[in-house]
TORKOLLO-469127 format. One line per 4 residues: number of its first residue (from 1); their letters; for each residue x, y, z of C-alpha. Coordinates in pm, whole numbers. Example, Ala and Ser with C-alpha at 12.3 -4.5 7.8 and 13.67 -1.06 7.14 Angstrom:
2
1) as) 1230 -450 780 | 1367 -106 714;
***
This chain:
74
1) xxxx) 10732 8159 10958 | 11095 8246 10855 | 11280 8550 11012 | 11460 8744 10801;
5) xxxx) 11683 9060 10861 | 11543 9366 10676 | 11809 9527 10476 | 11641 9801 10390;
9) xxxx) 11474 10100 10597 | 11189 10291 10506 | 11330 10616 10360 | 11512 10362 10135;
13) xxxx) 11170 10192 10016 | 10858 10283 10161 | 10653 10002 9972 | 10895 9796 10102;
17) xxxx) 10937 9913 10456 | 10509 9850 10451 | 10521 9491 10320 | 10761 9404 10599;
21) xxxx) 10527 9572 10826 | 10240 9427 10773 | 10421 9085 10716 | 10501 9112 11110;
25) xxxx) 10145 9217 11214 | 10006 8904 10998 | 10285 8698 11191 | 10199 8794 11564;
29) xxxx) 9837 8732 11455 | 9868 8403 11321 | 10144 8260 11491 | 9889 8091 11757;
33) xxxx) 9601 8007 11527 | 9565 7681 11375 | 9626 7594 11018 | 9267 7476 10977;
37) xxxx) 9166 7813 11142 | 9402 8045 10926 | 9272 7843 10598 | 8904 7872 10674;
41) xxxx) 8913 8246 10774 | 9125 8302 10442 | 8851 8115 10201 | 8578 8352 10403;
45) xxxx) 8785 8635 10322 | 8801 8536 9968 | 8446 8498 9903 | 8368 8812 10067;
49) xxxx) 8606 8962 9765 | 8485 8738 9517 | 8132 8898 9580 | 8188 9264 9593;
53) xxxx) 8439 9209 9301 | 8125 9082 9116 | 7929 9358 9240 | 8138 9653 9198;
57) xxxx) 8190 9805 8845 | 8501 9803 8627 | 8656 10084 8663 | 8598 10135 9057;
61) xxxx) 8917 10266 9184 | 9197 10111 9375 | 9192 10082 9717 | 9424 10263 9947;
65) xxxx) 9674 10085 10167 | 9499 10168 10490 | 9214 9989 10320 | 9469 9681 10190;
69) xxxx) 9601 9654 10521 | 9287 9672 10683 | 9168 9384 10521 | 9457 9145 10519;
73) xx) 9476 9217 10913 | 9165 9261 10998;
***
């Protein structure tokens, strides 16, 4: 993965300042895993989605970015 310098701090852009965060935390957690690894673990992640999308009604409501992070980490 590319490094980049962050020009921006987080009183300047908060959504910002996360996106870069968790960017980093995906990084150190990946950076040993194999492609094949990181790919299957994604498409498991995906169906799990794909099914409580399908069971969830429309108009459930967003979820917070504890709960974003949470998943794309965890």
């Amino acid at each position: 993965m590319e490094t980049y310098k962050n020009d921006y701090t987080k009183e300047e852009d908060e959504t910002l300042w996360e996106l870069h965060e968790i960017r980093n935390e995906l990084y150190k957690k990946l950076k040993s895993k194999p492609v094949a690894q990181i790919n299957e673990d994604a498409m498991r992640k995906f169906q799990i989605w794909k099914k409580e999308k399908s069971n969830s009604p429309q108009d459930s409501s967003a979820l917070s970015n504890n709960e974003i992070k949470d998943r794309l980490i965890g």
